[in-house]
N, C-alpha and C positions, 0 to 999 in steps of 0.2 A: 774419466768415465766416457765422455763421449769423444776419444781423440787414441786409440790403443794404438801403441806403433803398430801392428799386424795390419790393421784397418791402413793405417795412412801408407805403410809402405805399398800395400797392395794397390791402392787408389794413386798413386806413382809412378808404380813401376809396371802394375798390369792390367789394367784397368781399361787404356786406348788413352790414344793422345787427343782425340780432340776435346778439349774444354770448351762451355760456356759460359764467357764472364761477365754475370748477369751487374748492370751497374758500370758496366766500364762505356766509358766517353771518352774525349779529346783533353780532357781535365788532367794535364798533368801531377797536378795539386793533388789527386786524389789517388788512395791506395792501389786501387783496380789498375790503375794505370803501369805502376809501377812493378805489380805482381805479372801482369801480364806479359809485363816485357821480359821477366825472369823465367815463366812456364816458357816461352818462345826460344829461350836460349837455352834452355834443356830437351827440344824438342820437340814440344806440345804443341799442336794447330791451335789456337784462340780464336774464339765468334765471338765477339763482343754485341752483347746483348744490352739495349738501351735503347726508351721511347725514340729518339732521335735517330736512331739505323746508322749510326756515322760508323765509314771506316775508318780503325786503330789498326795503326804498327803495321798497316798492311792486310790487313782483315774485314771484307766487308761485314758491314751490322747489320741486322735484326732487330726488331721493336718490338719481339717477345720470341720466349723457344718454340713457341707454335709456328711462327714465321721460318725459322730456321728447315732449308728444303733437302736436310741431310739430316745422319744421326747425329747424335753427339753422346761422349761417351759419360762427363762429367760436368759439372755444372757447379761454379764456384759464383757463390752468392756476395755480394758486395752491396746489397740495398740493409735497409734497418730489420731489427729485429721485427719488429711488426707488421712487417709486409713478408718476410721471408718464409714464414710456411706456407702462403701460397704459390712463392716460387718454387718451394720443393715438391706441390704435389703437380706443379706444373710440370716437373722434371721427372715426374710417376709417371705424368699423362705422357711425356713424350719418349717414353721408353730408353732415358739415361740407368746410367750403372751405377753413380755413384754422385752424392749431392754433397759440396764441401760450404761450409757456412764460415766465411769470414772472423777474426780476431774481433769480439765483441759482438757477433752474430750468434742471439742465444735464440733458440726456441725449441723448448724442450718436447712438445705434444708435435709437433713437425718430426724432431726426432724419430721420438717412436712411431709414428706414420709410416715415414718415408723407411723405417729397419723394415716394419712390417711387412711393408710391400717387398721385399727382397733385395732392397738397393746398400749398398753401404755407405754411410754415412762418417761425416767428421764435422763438429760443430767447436766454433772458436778457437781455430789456430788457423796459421795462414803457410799455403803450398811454398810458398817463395822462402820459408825460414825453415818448411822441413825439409825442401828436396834437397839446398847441398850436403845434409845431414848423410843421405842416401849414400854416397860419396864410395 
C-alpha cells in the first residue's frame, strides 16, 4: 500500500538524482551508509544529512535539509519512526519531490501529509534492494 512499483520506479528512474540521506554518518555499521554507497553507484548525487555535517563517500554534510544551499530532489529517511514525519514535512518545506522512508520506517499520518502535499512517497522499503530490480 505504501510502496506501488509505479511510485518506486518513478522515484528511481525520474524523479532527479539528487538524494538526501537524512541519518547517514561515517558509521559504517549502519544501513544509511551502505544504501548510500549503492544510490552513488547507480548514479544518484547523496547529501548526507546528519546533526554532525560529516562528509560521506565524498559528499559534503548538512545538519538539517534547511542547511542543504541546493535542491534536492529526494530525501531518504534513515532516523526512527518517530522523529520521521517531521523530516517529511521538512522535505515539504524544502521543495523535494519525493520523500522515501527507510525498511522499518513507518509512519502512516506523515504518509498521508506528505501524498497531500503533491510529493510521492514510499514508506518501508529500501532504494539499494529496489533499484537493481530496475535492471
Amino acid at each position: 500500500m505504501y510502496a506501488d512499483e509505479e511510485t518506486i520506479r518513478r522515484i528511481l528512474t525520474a524523479t532527479g538524482d539528487t538524494w538526501a540521506v537524512v541519518g547517514l554518518s561515517h558509521n559504517e555499521a549502519r544501513a544509511a551508509y551502505g544504501v548510500a554507497d549503492v544510490l552513488q553507484r547507480y548514479g544518484k548525487r547523496i547529501v548526507p544529512v546528519h546533526p554532525k555535517a560529516e562528509t560521506v563517500h565524498g559528499e559534503q554534510g548538512y545538519a538539517s535539509l534547511a542547511d542543504i544551499p541546493f535542491e534536492v530532489d529526494v530525501v531518504d529517511v534513515f532516523v526512527n519512526s518517530g522523529l520521521a514525519g517531521q523530516v517529511a514535512d521538512e522535505a515539504v518545506a524544502v521543495g523535494a519531490k519525493a520523500v522515501w522512508f527507510q525498511l522499518g520506517v513507518i509512519d502512516e499520518a506523515a504518509y498521508e501529509r506528505t501524498r497531500a502535499a503533491g510529493l510521492d512517497m514510499v514508506m518501508n522499503r529500501c532504494p539499494a534492494i529496489e533499484i537493481p530490480r530496475l535492471g
